[in-house]
Each structure stands twice: as C-alpha cells, then as structure tokens.
VMD Tcl script that draws the C-alpha trace (Angstrom):
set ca {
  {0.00 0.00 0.00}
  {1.12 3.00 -1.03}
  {0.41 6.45 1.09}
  {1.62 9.78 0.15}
  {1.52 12.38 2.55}
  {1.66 15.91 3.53}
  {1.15 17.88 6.44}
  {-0.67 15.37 8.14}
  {1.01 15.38 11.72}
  {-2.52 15.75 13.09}
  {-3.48 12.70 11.31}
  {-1.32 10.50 10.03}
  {-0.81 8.04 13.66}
  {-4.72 7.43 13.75}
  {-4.48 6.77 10.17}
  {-1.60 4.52 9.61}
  {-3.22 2.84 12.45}
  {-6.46 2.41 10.67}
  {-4.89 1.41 7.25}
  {-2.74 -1.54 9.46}
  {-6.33 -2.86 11.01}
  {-8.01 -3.05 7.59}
  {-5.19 -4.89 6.05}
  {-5.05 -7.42 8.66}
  {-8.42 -8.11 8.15}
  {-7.38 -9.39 4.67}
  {-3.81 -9.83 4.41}
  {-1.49 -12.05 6.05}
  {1.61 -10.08 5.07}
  {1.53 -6.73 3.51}
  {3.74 -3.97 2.84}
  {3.34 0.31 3.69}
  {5.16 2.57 1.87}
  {4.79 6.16 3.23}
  {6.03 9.21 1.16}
  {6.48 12.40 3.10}
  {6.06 14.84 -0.26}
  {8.14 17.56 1.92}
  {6.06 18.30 4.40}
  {6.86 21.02 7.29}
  {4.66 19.66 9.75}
  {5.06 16.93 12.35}
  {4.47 14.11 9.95}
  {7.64 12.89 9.53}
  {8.41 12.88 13.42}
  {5.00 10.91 13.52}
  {5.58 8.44 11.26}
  {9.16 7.77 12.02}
  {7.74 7.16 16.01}
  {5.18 4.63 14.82}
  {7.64 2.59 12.79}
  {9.69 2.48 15.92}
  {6.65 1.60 17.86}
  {5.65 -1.16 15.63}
  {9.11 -3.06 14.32}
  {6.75 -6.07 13.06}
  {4.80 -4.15 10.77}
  {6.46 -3.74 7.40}
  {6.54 -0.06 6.65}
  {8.91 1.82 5.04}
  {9.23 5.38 5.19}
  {10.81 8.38 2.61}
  {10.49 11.84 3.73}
  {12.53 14.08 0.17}
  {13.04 17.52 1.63}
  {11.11 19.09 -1.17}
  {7.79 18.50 -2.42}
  {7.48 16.59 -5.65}
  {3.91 16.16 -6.26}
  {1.38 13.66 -5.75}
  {2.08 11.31 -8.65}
  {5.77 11.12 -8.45}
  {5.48 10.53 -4.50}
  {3.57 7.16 -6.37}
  {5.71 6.57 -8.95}
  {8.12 6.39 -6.16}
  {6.09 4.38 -3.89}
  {6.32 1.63 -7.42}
  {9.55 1.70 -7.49}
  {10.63 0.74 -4.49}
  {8.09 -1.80 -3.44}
  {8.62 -5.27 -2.85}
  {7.40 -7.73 -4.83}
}
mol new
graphics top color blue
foreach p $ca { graphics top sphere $p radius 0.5 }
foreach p [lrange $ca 0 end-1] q [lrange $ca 1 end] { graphics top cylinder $p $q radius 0.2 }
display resetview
C-alpha cells in the first residue's frame, strides 16, 4: 500500500493505524510505503515514532526535503516496493 503524505502530523498516527487494522483483516503479510512529499509539519516525526513503535509491521518510510507532487510521491512508492 502506497500512502503519500503531507502535512498530516494531526493525522497521520490514527491513520496509519487504521490502514494496518483493515489490512489485517485481509492480508497475512503486507507492505506500507509512506512518502512524506516535503512536508513542514510533524508528519515525519510521527511516522518515524510509529515505525519504531511497531518493528513487526512492514513499513517503510521516505520523507525528500522538497515537495514533488502527488504522482511522483507514487511513482516512487512503485519503485521501491517489494514484490
């Protein structure tokens, strides 16, 4: 699953935490890929605690420093998830 982001320190913990229960309705393994499209919030301090409070969920994280856009945070996302 791919999840761009930006500015959404307010959200993002309640979220990723919603996203994790739906997929473990369905999934036994699955993958997160959060992209941080340069945001100036709290979001990236947010996510980063999460992954650290949750080691046995397989997220990864990219914060770029500057926005890029919606689609290439995606295109992104593609190409470097696991197959």
């Amino acid at each position: 699953m791919i999840v761009p982001v930006y500015n959404e320190g307010e959200r993002i913990t309640e979220n990723l935490k919603l996203l994790v229960s739906e997929l473990e309705l369905s999934f036994s393994q699955f993958q997160i890929i959060v992209i941080s499209d340069g945001s100036t919030d709290q979001t990236n301090q947010r996510v980063e605690e999460y992954c650290k409070a949750n080691p046995q969920l397989n997220i990864e994280f990219y914060a770029p420093t500057e926005n890029m856009g919606k689609g290439k945070s995606i295109r992104t996302g593609f190409e470097t998830s696991k197959r």
